[in-house]
PDB file of N, CA, C and O in Angstrom:
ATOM      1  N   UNK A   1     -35.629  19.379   4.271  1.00  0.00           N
ATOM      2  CA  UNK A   1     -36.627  18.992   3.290  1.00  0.00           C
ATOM      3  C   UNK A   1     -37.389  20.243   2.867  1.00  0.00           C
ATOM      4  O   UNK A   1     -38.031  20.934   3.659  1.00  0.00           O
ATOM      5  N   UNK A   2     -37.264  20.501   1.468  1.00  0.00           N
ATOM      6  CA  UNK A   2     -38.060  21.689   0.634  1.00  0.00           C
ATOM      7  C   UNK A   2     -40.023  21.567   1.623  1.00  0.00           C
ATOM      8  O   UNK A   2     -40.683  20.620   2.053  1.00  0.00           O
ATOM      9  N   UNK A   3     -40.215  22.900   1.576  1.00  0.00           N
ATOM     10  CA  UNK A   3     -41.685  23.084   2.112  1.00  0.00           C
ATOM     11  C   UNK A   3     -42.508  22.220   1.492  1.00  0.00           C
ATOM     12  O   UNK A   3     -43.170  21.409   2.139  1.00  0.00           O
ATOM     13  N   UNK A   4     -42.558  22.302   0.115  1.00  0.00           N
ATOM     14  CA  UNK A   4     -43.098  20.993  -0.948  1.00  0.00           C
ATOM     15  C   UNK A   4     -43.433  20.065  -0.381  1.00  0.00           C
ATOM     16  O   UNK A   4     -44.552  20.049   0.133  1.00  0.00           O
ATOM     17  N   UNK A   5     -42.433  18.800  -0.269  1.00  0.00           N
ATOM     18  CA  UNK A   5     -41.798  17.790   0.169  1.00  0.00           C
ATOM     19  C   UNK A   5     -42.916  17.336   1.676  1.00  0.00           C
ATOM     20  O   UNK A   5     -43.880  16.589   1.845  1.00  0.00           O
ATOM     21  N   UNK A   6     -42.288  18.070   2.344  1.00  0.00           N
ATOM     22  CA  UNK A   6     -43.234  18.105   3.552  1.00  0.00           C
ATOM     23  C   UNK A   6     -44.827  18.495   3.551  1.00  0.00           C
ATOM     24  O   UNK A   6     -45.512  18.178   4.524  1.00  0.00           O
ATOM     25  N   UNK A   7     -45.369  19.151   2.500  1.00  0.00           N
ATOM     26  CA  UNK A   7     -46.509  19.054   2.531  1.00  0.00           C
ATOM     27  C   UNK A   7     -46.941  17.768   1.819  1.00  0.00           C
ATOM     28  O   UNK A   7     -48.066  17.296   1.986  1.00  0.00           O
ATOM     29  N   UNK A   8     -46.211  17.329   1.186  1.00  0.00           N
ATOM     30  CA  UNK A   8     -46.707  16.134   0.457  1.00  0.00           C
ATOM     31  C   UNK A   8     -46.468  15.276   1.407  1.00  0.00           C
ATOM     32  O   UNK A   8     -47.261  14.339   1.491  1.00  0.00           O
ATOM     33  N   UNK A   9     -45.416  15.335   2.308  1.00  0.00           N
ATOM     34  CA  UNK A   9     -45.620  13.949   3.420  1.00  0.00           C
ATOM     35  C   UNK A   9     -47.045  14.128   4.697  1.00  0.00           C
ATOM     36  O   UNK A   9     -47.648  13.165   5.171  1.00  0.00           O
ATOM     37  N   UNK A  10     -47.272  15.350   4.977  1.00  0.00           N
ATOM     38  CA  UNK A  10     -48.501  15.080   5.481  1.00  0.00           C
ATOM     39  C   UNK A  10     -49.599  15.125   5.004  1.00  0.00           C
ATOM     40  O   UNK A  10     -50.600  14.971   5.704  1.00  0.00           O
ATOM     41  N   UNK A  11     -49.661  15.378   3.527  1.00  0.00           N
ATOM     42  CA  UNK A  11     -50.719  14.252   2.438  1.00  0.00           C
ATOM     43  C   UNK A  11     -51.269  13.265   2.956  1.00  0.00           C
ATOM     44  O   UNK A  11     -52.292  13.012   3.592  1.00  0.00           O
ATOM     45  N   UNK A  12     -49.771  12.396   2.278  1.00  0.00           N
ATOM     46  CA  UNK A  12     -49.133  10.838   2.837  1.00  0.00           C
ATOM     47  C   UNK A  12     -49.783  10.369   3.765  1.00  0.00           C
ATOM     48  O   UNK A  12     -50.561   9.421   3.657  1.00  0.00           O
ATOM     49  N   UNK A  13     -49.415  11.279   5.268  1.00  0.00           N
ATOM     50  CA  UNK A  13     -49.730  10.819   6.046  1.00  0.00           C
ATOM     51  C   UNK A  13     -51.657  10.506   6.329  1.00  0.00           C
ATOM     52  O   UNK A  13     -52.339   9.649   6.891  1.00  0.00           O
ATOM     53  N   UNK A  14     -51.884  11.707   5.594  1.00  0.00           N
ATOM     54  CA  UNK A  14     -53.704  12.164   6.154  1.00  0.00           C
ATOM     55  C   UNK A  14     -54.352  11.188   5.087  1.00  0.00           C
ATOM     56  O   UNK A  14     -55.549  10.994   5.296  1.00  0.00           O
ATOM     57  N   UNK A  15     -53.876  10.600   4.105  1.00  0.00           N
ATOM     58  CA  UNK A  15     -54.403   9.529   2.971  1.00  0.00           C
ATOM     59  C   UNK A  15     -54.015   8.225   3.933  1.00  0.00           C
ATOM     60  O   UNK A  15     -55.090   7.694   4.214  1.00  0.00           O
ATOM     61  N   UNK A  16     -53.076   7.594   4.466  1.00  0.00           N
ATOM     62  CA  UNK A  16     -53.146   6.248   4.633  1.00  0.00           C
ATOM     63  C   UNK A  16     -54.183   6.368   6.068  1.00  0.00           C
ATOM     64  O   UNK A  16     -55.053   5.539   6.331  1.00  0.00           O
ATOM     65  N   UNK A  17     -53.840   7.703   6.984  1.00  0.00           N
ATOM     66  CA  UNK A  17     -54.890   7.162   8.126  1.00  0.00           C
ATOM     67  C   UNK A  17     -56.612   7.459   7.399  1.00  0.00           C
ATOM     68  O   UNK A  17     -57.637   7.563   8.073  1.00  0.00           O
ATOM     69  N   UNK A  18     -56.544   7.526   6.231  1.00  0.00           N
ATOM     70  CA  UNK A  18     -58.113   7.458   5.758  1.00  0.00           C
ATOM     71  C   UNK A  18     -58.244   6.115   5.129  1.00  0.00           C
ATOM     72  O   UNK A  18     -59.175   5.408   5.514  1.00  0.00           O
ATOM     73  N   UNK A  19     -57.436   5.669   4.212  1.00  0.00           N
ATOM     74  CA  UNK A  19     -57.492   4.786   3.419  1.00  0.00           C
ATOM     75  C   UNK A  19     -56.987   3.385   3.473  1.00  0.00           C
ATOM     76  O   UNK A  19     -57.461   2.411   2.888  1.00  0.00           O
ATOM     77  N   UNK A  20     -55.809   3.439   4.375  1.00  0.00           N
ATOM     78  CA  UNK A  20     -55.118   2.843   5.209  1.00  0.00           C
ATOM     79  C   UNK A  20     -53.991   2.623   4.442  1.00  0.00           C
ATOM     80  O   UNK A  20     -54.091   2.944   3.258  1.00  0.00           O
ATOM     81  N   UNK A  21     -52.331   1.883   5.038  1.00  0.00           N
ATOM     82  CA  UNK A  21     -51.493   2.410   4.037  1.00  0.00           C
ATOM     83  C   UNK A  21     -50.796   1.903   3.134  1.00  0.00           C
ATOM     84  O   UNK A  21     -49.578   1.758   3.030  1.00  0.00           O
ATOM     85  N   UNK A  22     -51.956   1.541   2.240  1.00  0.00           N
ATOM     86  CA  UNK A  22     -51.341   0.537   1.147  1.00  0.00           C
ATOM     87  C   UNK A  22     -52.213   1.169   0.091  1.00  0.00           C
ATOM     88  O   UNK A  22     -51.826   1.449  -1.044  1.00  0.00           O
ATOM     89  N   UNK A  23     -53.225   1.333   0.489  1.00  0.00           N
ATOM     90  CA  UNK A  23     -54.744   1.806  -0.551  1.00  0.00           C
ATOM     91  C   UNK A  23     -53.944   2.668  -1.582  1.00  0.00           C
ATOM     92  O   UNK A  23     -52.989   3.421  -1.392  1.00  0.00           O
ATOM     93  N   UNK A  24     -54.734   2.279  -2.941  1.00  0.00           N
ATOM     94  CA  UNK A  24     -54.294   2.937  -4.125  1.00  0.00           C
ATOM     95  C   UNK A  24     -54.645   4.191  -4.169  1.00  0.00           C
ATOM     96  O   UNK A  24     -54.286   5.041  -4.985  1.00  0.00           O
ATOM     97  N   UNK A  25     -55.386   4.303  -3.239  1.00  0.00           N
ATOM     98  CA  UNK A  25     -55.875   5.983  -2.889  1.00  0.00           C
ATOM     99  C   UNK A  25     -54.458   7.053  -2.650  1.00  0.00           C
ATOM    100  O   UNK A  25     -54.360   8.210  -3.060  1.00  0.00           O
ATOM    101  N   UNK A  26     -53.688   6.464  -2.060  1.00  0.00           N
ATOM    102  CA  UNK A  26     -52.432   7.316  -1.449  1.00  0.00           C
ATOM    103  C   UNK A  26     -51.707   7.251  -2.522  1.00  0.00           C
ATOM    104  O   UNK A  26     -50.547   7.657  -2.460  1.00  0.00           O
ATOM    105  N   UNK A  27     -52.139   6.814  -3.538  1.00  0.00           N
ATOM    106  CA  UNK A  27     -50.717   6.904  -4.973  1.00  0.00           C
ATOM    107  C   UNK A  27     -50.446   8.181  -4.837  1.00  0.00           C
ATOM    108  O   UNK A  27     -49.386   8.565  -4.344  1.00  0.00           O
ATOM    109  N   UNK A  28     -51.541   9.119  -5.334  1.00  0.00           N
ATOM    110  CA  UNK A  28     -51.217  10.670  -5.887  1.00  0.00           C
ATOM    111  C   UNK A  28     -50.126  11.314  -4.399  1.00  0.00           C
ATOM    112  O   UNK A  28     -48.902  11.347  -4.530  1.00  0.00           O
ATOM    113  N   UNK A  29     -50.546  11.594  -3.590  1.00  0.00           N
ATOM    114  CA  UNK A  29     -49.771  11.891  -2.927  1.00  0.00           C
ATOM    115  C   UNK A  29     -48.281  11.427  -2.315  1.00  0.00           C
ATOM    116  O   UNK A  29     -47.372  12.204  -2.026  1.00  0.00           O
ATOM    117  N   UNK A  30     -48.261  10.287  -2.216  1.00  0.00           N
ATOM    118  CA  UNK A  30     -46.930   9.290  -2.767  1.00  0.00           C
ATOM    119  C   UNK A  30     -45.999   9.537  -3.933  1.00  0.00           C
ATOM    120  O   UNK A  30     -44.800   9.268  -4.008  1.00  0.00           O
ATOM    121  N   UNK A  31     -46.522   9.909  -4.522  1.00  0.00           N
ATOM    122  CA  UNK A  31     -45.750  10.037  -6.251  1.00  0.00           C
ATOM    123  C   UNK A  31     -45.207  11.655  -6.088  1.00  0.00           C
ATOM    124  O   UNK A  31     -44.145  12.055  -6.567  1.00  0.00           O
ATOM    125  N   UNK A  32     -46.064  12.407  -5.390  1.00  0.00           N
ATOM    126  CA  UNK A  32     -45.764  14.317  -6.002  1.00  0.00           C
ATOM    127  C   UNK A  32     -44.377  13.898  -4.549  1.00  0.00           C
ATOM    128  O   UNK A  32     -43.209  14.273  -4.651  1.00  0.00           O
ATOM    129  N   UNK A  33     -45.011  12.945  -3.132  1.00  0.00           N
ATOM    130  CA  UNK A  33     -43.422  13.303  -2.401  1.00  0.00           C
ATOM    131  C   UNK A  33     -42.472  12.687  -2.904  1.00  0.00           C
ATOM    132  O   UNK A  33     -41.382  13.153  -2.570  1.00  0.00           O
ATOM    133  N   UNK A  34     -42.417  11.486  -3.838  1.00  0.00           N
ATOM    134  CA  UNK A  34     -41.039  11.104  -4.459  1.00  0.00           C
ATOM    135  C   UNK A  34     -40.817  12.098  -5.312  1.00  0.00           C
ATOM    136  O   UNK A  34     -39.622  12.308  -5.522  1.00  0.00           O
ATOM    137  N   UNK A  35     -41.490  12.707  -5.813  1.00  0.00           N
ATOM    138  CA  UNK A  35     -41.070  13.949  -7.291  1.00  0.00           C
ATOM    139  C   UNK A  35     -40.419  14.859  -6.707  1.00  0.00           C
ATOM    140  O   UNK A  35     -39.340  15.319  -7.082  1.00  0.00           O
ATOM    141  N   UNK A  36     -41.352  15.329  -5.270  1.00  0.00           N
ATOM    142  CA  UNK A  36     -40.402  16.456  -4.402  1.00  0.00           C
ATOM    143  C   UNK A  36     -39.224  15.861  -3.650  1.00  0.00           C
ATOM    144  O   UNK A  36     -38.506  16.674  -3.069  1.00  0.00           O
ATOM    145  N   UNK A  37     -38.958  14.772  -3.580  1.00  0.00           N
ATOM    146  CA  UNK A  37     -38.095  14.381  -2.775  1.00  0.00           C
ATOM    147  C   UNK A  37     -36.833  14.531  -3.760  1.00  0.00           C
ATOM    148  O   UNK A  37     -35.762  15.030  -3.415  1.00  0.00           O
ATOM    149  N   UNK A  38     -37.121  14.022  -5.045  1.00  0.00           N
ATOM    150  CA  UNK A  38     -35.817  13.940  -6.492  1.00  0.00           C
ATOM    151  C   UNK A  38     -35.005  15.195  -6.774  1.00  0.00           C
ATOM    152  O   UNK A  38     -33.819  15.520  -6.832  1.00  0.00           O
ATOM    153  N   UNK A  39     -36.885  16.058  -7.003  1.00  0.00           N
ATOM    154  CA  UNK A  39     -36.190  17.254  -7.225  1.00  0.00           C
ATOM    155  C   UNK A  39     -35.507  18.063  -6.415  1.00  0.00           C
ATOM    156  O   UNK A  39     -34.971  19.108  -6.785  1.00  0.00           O
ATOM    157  N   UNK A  40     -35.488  17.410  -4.742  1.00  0.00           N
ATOM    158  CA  UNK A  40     -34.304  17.929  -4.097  1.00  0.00           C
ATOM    159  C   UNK A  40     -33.404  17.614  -3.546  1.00  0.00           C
ATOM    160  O   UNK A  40     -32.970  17.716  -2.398  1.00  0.00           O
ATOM    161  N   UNK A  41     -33.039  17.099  -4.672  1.00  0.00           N
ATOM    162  CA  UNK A  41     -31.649  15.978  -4.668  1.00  0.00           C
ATOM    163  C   UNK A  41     -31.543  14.684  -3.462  1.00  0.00           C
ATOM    164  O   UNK A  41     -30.455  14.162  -3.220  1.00  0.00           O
ATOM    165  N   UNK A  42     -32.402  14.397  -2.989  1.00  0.00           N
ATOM    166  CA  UNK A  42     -32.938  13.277  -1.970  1.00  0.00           C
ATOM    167  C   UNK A  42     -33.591  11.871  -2.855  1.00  0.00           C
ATOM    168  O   UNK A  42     -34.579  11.166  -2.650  1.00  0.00           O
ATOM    169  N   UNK A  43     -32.651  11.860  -3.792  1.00  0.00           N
ATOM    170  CA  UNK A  43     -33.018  10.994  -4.780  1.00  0.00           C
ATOM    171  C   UNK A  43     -33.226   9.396  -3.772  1.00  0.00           C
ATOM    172  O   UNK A  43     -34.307   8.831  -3.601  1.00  0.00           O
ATOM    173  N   UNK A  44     -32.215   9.049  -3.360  1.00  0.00           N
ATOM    174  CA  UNK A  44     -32.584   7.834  -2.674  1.00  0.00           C
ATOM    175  C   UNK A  44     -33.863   7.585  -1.900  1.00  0.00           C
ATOM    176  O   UNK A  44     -34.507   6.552  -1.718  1.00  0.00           O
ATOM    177  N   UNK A  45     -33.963   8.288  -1.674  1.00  0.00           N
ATOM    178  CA  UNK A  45     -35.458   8.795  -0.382  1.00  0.00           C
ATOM    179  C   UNK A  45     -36.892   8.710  -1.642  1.00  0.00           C
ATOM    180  O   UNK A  45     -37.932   8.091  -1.417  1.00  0.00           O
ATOM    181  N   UNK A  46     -36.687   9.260  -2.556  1.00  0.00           N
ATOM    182  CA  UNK A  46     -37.600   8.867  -3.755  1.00  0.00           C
ATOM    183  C   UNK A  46     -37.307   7.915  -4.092  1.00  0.00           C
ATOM    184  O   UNK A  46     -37.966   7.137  -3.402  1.00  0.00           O
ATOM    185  N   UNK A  47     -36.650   7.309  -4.812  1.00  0.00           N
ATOM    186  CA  UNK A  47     -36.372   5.731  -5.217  1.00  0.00           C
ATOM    187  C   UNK A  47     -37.062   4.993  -3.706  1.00  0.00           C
ATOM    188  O   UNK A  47     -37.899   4.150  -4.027  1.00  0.00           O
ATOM    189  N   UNK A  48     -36.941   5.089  -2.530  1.00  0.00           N
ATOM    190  CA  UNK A  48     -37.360   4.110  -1.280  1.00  0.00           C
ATOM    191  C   UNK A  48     -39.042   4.593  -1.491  1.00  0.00           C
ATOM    192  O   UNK A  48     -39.761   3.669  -1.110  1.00  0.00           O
ATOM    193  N   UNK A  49     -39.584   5.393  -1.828  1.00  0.00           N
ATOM    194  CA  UNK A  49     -40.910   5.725  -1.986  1.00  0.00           C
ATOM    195  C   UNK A  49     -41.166   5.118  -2.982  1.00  0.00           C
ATOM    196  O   UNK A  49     -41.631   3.982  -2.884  1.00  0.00           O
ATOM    197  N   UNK A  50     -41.053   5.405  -3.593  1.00  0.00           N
ATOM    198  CA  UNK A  50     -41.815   4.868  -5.081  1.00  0.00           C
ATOM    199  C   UNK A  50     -41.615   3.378  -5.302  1.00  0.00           C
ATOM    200  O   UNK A  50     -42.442   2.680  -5.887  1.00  0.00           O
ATOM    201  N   UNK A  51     -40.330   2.879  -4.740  1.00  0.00           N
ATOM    202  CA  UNK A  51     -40.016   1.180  -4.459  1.00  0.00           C
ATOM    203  C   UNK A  51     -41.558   1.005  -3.649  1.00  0.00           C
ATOM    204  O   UNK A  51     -42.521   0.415  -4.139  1.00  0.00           O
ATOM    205  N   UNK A  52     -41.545   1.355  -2.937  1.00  0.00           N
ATOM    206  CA  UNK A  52     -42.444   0.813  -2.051  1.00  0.00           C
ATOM    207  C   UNK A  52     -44.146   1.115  -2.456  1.00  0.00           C
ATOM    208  O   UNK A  52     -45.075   0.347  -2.206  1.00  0.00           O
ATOM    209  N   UNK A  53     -44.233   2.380  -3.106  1.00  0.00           N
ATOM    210  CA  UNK A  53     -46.059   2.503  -3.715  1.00  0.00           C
ATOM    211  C   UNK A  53     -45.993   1.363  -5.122  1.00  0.00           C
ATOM    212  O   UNK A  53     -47.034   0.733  -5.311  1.00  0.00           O
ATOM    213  N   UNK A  54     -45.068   1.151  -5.884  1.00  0.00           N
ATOM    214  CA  UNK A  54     -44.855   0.147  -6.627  1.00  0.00           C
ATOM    215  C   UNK A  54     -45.441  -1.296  -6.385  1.00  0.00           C
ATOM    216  O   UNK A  54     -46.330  -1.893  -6.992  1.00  0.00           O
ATOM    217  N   UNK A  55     -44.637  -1.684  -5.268  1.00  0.00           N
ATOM    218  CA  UNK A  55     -44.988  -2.638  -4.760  1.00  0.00           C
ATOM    219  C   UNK A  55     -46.311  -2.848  -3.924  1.00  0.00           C
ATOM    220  O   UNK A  55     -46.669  -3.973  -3.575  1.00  0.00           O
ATOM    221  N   UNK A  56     -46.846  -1.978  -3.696  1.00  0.00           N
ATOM    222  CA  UNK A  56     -48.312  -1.664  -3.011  1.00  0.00           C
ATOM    223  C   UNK A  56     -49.429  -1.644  -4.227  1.00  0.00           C
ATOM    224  O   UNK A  56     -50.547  -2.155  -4.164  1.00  0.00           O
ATOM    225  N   UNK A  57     -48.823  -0.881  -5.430  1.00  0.00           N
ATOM    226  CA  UNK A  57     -49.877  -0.805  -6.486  1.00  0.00           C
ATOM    227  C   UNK A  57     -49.704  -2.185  -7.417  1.00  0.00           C
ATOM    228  O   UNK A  57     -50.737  -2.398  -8.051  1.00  0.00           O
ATOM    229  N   UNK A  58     -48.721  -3.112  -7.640  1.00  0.00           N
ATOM    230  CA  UNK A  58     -49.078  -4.333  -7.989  1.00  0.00           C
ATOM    231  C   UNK A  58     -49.808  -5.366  -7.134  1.00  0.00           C
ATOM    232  O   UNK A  58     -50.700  -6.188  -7.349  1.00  0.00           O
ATOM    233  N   UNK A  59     -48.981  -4.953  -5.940  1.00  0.00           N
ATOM    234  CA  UNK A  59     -50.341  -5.654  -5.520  1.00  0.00           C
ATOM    235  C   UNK A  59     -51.627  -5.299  -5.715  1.00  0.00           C
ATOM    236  O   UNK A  59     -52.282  -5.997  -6.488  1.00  0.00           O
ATOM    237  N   UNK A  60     -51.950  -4.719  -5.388  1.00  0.00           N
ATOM    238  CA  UNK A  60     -53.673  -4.349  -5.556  1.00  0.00           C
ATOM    239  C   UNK A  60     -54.136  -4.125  -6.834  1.00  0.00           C
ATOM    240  O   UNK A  60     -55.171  -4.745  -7.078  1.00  0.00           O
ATOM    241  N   UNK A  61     -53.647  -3.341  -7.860  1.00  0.00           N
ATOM    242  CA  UNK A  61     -54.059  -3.483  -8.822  1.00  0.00           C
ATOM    243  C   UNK A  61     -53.408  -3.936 -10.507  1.00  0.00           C
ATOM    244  O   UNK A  61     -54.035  -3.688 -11.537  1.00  0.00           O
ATOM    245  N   UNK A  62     -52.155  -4.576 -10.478  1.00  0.00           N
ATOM    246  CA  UNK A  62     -51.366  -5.495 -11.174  1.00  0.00           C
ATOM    247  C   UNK A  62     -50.711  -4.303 -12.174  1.00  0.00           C
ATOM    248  O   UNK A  62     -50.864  -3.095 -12.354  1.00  0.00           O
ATOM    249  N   UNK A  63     -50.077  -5.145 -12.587  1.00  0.00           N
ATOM    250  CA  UNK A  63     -48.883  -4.884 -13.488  1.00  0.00           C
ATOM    251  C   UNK A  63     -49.867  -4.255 -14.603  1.00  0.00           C
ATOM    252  O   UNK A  63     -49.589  -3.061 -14.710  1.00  0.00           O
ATOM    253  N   UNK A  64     -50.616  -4.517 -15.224  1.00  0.00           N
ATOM    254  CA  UNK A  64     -51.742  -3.792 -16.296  1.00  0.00           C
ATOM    255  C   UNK A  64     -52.085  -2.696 -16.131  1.00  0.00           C
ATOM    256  O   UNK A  64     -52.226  -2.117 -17.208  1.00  0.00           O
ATOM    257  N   UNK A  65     -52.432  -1.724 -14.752  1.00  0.00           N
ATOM    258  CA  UNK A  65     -53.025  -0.886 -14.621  1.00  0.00           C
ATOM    259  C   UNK A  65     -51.958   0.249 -14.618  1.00  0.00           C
ATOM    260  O   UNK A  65     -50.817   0.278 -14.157  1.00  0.00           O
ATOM    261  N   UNK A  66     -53.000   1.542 -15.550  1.00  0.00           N
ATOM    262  CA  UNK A  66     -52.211   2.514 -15.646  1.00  0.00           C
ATOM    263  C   UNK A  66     -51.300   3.477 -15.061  1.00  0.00           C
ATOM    264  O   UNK A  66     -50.491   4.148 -15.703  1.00  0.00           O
ATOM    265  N   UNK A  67     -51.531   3.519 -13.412  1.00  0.00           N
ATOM    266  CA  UNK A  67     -51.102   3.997 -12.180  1.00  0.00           C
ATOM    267  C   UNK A  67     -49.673   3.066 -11.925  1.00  0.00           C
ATOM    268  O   UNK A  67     -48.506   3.359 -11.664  1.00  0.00           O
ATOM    269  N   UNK A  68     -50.326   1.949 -12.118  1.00  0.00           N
ATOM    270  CA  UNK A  68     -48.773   1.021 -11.647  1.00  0.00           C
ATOM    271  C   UNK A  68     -48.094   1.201 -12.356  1.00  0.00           C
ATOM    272  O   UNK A  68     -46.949   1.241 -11.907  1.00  0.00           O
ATOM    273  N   UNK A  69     -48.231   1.446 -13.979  1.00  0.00           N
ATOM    274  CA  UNK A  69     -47.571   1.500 -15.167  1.00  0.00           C
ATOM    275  C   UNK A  69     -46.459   2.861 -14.637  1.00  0.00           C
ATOM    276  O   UNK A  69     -45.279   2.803 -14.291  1.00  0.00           O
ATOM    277  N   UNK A  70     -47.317   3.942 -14.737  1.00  0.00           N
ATOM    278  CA  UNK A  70     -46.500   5.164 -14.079  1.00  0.00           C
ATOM    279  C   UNK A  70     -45.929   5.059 -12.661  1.00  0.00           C
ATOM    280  O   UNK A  70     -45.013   5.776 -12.259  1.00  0.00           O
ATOM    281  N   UNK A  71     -46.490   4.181 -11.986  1.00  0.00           N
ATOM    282  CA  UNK A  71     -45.116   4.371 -10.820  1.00  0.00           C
ATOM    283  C   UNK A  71     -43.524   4.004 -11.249  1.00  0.00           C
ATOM    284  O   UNK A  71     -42.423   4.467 -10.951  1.00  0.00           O
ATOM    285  N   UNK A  72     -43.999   2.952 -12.086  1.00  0.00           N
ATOM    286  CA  UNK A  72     -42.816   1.785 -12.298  1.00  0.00           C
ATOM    287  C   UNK A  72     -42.023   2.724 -13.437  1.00  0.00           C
ATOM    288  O   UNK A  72     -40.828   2.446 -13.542  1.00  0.00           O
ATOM    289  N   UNK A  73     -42.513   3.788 -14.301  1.00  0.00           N
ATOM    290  CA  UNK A  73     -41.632   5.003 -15.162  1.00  0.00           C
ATOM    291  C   UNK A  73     -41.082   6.094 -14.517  1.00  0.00           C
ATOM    292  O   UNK A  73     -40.165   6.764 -14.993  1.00  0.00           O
ATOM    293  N   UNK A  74     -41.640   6.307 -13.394  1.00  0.00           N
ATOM    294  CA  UNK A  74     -41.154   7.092 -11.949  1.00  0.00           C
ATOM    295  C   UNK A  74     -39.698   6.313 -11.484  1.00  0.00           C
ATOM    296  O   UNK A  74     -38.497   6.573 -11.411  1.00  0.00           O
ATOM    297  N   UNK A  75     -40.432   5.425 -11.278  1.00  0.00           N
ATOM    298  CA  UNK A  75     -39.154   4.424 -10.491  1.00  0.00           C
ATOM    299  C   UNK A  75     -37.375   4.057 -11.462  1.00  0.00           C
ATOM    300  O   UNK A  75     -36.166   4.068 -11.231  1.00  0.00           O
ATOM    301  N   UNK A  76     -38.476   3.737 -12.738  1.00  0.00           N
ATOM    302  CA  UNK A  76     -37.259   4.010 -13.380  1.00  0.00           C
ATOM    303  C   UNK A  76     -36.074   5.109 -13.465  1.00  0.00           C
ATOM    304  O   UNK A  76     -34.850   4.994 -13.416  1.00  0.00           O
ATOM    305  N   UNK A  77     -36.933   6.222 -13.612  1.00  0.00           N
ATOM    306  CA  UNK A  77     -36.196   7.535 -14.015  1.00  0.00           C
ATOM    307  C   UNK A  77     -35.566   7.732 -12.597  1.00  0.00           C
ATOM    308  O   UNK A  77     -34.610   8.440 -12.915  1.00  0.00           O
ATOM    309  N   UNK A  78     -35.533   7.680 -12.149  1.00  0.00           N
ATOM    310  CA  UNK A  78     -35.316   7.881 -10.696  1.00  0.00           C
ATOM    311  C   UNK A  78     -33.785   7.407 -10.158  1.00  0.00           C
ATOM    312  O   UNK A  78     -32.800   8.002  -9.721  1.00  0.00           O
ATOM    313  N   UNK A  79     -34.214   5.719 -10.491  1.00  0.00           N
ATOM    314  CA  UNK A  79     -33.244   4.859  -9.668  1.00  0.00           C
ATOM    315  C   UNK A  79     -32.117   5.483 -11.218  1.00  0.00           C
ATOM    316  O   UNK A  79     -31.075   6.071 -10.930  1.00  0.00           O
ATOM    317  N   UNK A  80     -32.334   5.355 -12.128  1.00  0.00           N
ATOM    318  CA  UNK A  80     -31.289   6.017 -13.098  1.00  0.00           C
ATOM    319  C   UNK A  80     -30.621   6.881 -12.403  1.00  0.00           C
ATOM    320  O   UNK A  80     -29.476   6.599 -12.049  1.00  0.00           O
ATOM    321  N   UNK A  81     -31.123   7.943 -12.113  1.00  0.00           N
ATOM    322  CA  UNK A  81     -30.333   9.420 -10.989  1.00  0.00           C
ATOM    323  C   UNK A  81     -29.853   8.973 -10.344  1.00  0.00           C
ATOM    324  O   UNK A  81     -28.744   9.498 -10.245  1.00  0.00           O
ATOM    325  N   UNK A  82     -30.040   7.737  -9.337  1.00  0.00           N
ATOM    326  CA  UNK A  82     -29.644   7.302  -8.235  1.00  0.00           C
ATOM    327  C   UNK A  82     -27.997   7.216  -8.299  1.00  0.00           C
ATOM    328  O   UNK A  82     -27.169   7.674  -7.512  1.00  0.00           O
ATOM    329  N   UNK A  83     -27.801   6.393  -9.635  1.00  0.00           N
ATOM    330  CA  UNK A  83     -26.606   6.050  -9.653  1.00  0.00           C
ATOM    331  C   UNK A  83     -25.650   6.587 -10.219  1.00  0.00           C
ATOM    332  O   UNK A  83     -24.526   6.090 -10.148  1.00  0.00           O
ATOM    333  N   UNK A  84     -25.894   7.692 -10.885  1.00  0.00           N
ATOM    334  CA  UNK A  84     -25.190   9.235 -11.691  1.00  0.00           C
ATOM    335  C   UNK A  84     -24.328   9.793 -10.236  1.00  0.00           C
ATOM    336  O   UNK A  84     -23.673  10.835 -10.268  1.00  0.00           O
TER     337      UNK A  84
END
């Protein structure tokens, strides 16, 4: 895993033991490790991230909100790569 990658997972990690680990707080750091995870060719491993802050950010703050909006254009672009 790129140095990136790993700093963004102990982000990850230092946001849910603050926020706990669902809180919409942990988006930003959630999103840059699926970005680092894509961009190093660990595409599945991003698609399983972003599946999952997706589903954390409708819940809490629905399908309307602008954060969920962009996970779910993340997720898209993504799972696209997946299957290339």
């Amino acid at each position: 895993m790129p140095a990136a990658a790993e700093r963004c997972r102990l982000l990850v990690l230092q946001a849910q033991r603050a926020f706990g680990p669902r809180h919409p707080a942990t988006a930003r750091p959630r999103r840059s490790l699926a970005r680092w995870l894509g961009m190093s060719r660990a595409v599945p491993d991003a698609v399983a991230v972003l599946d999952e802050l997706h589903r954390d950010l409708l819940a809490a703050l629905g399908p309307d909100d602008p954060q969920t909006a962009a996970v779910s254009r993340d997720l898209s672009y993504w799972s696209q790569h997946a299957l290339r």
